[in-house]
N, C-alpha and C positions, 0 to 999 in steps of 0.2 A: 221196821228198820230201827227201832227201840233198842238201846241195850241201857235200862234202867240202871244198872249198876256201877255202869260206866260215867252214865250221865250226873248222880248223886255226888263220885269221887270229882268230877270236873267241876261240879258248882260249890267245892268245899278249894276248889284252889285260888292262891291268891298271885298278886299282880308277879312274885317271884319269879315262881312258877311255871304261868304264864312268858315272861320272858325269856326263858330255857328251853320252849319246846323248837324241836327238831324241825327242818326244813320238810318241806311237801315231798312226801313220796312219789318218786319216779317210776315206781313198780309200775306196771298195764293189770289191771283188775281183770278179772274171770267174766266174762259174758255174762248177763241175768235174762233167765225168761222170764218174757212180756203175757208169757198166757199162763189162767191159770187153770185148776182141773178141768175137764170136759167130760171126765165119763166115769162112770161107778156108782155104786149104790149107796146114798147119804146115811144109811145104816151101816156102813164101814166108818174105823174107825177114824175119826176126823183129820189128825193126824196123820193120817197115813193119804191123803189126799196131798202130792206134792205134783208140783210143775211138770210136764215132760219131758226127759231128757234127748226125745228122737227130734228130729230136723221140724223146722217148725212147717206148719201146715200150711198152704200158698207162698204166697212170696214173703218176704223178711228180708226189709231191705236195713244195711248198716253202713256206718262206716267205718269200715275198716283199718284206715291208717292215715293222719294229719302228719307231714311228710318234710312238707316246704315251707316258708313264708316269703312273698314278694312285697316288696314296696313299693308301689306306684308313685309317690313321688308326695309331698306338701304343699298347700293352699291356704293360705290363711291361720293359719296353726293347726290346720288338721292333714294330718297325716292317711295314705289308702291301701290298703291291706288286702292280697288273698293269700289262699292256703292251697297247696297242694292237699289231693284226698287220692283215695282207694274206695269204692265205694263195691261192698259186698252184697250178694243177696244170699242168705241163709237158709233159705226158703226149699220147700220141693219141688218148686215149678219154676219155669222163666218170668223174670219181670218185664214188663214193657218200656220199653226205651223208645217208642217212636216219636222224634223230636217233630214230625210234620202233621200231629194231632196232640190230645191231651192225655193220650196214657204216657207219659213219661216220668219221671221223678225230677224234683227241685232240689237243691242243696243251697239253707242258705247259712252264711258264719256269722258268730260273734267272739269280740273281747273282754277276760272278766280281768277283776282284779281283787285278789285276798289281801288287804291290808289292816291292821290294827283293828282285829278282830271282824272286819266286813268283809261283803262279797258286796259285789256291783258289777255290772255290764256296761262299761266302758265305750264297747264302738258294736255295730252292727253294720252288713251288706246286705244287699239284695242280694236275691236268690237266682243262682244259673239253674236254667234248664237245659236238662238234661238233650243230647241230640244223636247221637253213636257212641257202640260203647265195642271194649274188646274183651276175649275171654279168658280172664288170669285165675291165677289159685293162689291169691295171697290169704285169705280167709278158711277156705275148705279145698277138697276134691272138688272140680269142678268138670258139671257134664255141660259143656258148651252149647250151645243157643247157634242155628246155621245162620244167622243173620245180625244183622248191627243194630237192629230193631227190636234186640230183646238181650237179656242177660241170664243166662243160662243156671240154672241150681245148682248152689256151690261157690258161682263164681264172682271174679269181682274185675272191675274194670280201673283203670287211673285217669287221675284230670290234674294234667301241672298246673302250679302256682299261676303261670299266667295265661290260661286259657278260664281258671275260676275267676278272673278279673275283666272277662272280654265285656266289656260293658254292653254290646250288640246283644248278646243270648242271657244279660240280669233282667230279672223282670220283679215287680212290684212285690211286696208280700200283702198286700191289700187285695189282692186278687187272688189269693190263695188260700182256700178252705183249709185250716191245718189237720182237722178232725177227718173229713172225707178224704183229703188230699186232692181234689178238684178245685180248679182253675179257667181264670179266662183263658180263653184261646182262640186265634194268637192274643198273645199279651201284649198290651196295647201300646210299649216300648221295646216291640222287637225291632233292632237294627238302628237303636236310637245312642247315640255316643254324647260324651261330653267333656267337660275339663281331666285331670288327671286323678280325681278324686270322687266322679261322679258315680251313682250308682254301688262304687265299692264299699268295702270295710272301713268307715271311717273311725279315727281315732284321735282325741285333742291331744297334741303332742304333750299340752302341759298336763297329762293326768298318767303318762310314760315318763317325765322326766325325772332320772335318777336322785337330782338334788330335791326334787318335792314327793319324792316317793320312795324313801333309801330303801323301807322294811317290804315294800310291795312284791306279790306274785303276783305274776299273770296266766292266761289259759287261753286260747284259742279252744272253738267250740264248732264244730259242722253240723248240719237240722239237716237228713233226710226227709224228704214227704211225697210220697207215690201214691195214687191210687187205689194199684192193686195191694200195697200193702197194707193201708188203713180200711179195706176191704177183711181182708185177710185176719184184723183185730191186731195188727203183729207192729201196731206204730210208739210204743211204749218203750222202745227199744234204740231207735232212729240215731239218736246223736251220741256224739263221740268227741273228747277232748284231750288236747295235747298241754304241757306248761309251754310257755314262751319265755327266751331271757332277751334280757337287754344287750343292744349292738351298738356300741355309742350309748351318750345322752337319753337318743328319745327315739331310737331304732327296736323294732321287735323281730324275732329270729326262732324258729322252734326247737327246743331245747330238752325233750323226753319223750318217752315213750306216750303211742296213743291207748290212752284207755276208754276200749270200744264197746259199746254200747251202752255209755250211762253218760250225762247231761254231767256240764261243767259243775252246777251247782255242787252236787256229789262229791267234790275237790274240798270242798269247802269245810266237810266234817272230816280228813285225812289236816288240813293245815289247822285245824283249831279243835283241841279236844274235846271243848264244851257245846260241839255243835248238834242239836238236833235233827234228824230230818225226817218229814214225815209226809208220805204221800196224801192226796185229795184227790180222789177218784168221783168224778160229775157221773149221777146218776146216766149210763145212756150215751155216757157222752164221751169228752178226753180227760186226761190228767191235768194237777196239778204240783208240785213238790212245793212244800214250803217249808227253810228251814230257820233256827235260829239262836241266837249265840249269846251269852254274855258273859263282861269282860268286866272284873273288879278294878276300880279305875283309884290313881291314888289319893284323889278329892273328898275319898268316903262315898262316893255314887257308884251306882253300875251301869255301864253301858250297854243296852239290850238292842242286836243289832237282829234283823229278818231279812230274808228272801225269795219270794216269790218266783217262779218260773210254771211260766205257759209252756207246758211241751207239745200239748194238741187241742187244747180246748179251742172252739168255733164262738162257742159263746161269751170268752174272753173275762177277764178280772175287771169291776168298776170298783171294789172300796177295798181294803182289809184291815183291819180291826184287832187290839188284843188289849186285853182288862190288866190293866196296870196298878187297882188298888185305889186307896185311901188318899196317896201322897200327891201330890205335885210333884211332874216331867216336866224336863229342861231339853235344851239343844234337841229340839225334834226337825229330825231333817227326812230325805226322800230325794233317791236316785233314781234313772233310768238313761235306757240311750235313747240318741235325738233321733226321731227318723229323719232323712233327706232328701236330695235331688225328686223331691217332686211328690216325698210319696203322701197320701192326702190326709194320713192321721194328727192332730194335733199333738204337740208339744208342751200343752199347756202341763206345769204340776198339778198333783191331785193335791188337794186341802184337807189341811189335819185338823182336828177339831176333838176334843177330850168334853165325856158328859156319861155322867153312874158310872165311874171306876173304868171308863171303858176309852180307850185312846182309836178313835179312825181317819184314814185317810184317802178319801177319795177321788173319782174321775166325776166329769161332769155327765151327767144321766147322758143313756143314748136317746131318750126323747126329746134330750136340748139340743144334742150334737151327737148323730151317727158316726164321725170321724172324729170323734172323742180320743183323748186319751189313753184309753182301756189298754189293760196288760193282754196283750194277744201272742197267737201259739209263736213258740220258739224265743223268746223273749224275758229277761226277767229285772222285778222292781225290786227295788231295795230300800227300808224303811229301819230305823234309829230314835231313839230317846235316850238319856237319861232319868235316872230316879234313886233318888236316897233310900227305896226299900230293898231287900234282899229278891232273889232269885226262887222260884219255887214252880215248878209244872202248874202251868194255866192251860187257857182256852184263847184260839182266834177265829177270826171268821173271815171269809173268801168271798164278798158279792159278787155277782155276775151279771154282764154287760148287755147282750142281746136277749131281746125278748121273746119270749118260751122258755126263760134256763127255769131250773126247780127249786131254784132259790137258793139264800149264803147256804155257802158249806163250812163245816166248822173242823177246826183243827189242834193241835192240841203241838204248844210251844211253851218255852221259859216263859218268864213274864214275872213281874211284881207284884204280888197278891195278898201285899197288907203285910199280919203277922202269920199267917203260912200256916195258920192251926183250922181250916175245915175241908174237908173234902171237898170237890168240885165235880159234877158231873155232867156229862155235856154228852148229846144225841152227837153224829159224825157218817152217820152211813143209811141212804134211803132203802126202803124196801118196797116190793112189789102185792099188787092185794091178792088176799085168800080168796078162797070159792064164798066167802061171804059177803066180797065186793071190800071190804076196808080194809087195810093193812096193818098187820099186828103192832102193836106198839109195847117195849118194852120202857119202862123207870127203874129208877134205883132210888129209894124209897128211906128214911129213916135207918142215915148213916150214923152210926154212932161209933168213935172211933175212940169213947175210955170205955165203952164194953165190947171194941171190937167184932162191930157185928154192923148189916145192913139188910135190905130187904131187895129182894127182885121181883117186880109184879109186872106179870106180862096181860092185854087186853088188846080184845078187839080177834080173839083165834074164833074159829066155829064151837063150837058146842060139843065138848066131852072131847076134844081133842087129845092127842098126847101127845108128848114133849118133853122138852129137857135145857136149860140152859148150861151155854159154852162160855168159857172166856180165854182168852190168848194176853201178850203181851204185846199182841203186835195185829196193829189193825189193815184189814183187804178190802178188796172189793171185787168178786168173783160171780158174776152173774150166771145162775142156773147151776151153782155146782152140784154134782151129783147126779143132775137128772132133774133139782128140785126146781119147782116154780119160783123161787125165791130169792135172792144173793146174801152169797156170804162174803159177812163183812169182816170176817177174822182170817188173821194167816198165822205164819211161823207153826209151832206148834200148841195143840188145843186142847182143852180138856173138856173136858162131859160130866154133865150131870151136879153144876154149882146148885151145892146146898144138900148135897147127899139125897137126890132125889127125883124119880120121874114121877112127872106131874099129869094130871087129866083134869084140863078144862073144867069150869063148872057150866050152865047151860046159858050164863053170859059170857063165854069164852073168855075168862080170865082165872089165873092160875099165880098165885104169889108163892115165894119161899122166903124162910131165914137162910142167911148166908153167915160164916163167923169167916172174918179176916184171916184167920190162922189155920184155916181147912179152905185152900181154895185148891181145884179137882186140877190134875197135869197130865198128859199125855202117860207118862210113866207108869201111872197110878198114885204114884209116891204124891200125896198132898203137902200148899209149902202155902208158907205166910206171908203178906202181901206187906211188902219192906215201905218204909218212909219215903217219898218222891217217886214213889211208884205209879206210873199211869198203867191201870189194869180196864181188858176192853171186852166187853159182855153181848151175847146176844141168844135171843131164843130161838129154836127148831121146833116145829110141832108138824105133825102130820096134818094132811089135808087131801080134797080130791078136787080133780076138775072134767068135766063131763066126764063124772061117775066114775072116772080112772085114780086110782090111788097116787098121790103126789106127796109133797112136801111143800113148806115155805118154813119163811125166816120173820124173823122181827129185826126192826132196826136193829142199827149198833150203837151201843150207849159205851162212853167210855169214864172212868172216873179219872178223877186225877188228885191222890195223897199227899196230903203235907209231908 
């Protein structure tokens, strides 16, 4: 989700600039698949391995259409919100809707806000489950489903504004595995009511009010989370977001088209051109998106703004992290929304704490407190500094909360990185082991960027292996592509063979090349030079077998990152 070229012209603009850009796009974006190759022979050309364009495989549930907003009324300065929805299933088969067991779907919302260069999550509700559903065709052709305990392939059913607000049928998200999509049941506040504000979309009136907020957008955001769809692998896809405007004061009202199938965050790089965004794919497990921004501010500092969003992770966010350099950060702040009415996570902030160039802020361990703070699925944090140095492609990292995850994931965002002149290279993507039991490990070796050139040494392949190193622009995470044992950690379009060469193992299964910066391999053929602020992202293929059956694997994914 890289567009290098884009990103270098954004970090050259100034506060002018910045002031002149255009309001948020109200267009509806194109649907993206959530899955990626499944089937072919990883001796095809790698490139030529794209998504499928036919209906996706089991159920695929979305939402379809953010429609309405209702306001339940004020309490203390917060305000209660739901949303009308459409909820589609894109799928080949019927989803399960039965609200009198646990195959059904949840839907839960939130509130973001783009202001002065941030995103932040404003208000969050509990999630309704799902109980009968009817069979429309606002999404696709739809082959109906003969009962109300299922939703039919194609189709899609409606939930007005105020039956998403029945506070009887909201139930916890603490009881809700986001990854599996399994849930208590029943949930342990079925049929449980409360004030006017309980359970629902809550919103501090004062973080909507027009006179504290004049430059602010808003979004309204719905989280599917089903079962059979996070069976299916097809939960990547779930949410959908509308803009909201202001009705009065400190009223919200929805004001654009829905654009379905991608997380509010995603709004975030359409209102600020200098926004990154870049996926975190948990070995095994769910997603992360993390994106980030920064704004030349007119003090002589810049303001380097992130956002985290949990769209399925089980295992959840405990720190996040990003290397800020030599200098001294100022105004470091950190947002999230509060959960409520009962639900049992802490509120506490995470602590920020700067040590070796490196700025983190964390939740308090789950072995001090299991109801921790932790960024969990459907949800997102949002984190801020200043700093006197300039902007340049770095490196952050993503802790994780519950025990068993595979440890920080690393992600590649702006950041302040001194004087911007060394290369940075940073691992981003796990792999699976070889028939030799270890797993390949690729480096990137003795950068040297006044002679233009680096090394790629792969280790840990079997013995006389062959192979070839790939790199893209644009980093995946696609387990078993091709048929292979392995995951590939590269997308968009890829090329073959960095360093003008296949390679065979020696009989410690490792294998090095020269690379020159100005000969890097593309899909095309056509080779092209790897430009200043460039994040270029590498990984090796080598053959392999497993009981005796001819295979493939992969080596991690290493990604650099150019002054």
């Amino acid at each position: 989700m890289i567009s290098t070229a884009a990103l270098a012209a954004a970090l050259l603009m100034g506060p002018q600039a910045t002031q002149q850009r255009e309001p948020l796009s109200l267009a509806p974006s194109q649907p993206f698949s959530a899955t990626g190759p499944q089937s072919g022979d990883v001796d095809l050309p790698l490139d030529a391995l794209l998504p499928p364009t036919a209906p996706a495989i089991g159920v695929d549930a979305i939402i379809g259409e953010i429609s309405n907003a209702l306001e339940w009324g004020s309490l203390g300065g917060i305000s209660a919100y739901s949303f009308a929805i459409t909820v589609c299933n894109l799928g080949g088969i019927e989803m399960h809707t039965m609200g009198n067991t646990n195959q059904h779907p949840v839907y839960a919302q939130n509130v973001y806000r783009i202001e002065d260069g941030r995103f932040e999550q404003i208000g969050m509700g509990w999630p309704l489950h799902e109980f009968a559903v009817v069979q429309g065709t606002v999404c696709s052709t739809c082959q109906p489903a003969s009962t109300t305990t299922a939703l039919g392939a194609g189709c899609s059913t409606p939930h007005s504004a105020g039956i998403m607000g029945v506070q009887s049928i909201l139930g916890m998200r603490s009881e809700i595995n986001g990854f599996t999509g399994g849930f208590v049941f029943p949930h342990s506040t079925n049929g449980v009511r409360g004030d006017t504000i309980f359970k629902r979309v809550q919103v501090l009136d004062m973080d909507v009010d027009a006179a504290l907020h004049p430059r602010a957008t808003y979004l309204a955001e719905t989280h599917c989370v089903a079962p059979d769809d996070a069976a299916a692998a097809n939960a990547l896809n779930n949410a959908s977001w509308c803009r909201l405007g202001r009705m009065g004061a400190t009223s919200l009202r929805v004001d654009g088209p829905t654009n379905r199938a991608e997380p509010a965050i995603l709004a975030w790089s359409r209102a600020e051109p200098n926004v990154l965004i870049q996926n975190v794919d948990v070995p095994g497990e769910g997603r992360f998106i993390v994106g980030s921004n920064v704004t030349d501010l007119p003090n002589g500092e810049w303001l380097y703004s992130y956002a985290v969003f949990n769209n399925n992770s089980d295992f959840s966010g405990a720190d996040f992290s990003v290397t800020v350099g030599a200098g001294s950060v100022s105004e470091v702040e950190m947002s999230f929304p509060h959960y409520h009415s009962g639900e049992p996570y802490s509120n506490l902030p995470w602590t920020a704490s700067q040590l070796g160039g490196e700025l983190t802020w964390s939740a308090e361990p789950f072995a001090q407190d299991p109801n921790a703070n932790a960024l969990r699925w459907g949800t997102t944090y949002s984190f801020s500094f200043q700093s006197a140095l300039p902007p340049r492609m770095g490196s952050g990292s993503l802790g994780l909360f519950k025990p068993g995850n595979p440890g920080a994931q690393f992600v590649t965002v702006i950041s302040p990185e001194g004087s911007g002149t060394a290369a940075l290279p940073f691992a981003y993507c796990a792999t699976n082991a070889n028939s030799t039991g270890a797993m390949t490990e690729l480096n990137a070796i003795n950068i040297d960027l006044n002679a233009r050139t680096l090394e790629l040494g792969a280790t840990e392949m079997p013995a006389n292996a062959f192979g070839f190193f790939l790199t893209s622009l644009v980093p995946d995470f696609v387990p078993n592509a091709g048929g292979s044992s392995g995951n590939l950690c590269l997308g968009g379009t890829i090329g073959r063979g960095v360093g003008g060469t296949i390679f065979t193992a020696n009989l410690a299964g490792m294998a090095t090349v020269p690379v020159s910066l100005d000969v890097i391999p593309t899909a095309s053929g056509t080779p092209v030079s790897i430009l200043p602020m460039e994040v270029r992202y590498f990984q090796t293929w080598h053959r392999d077998s497993s009981g005796g059956s001819p295979t493939s694997n992969f080596s991690n994914g290493v990604g650099i990152s150019f002054p």
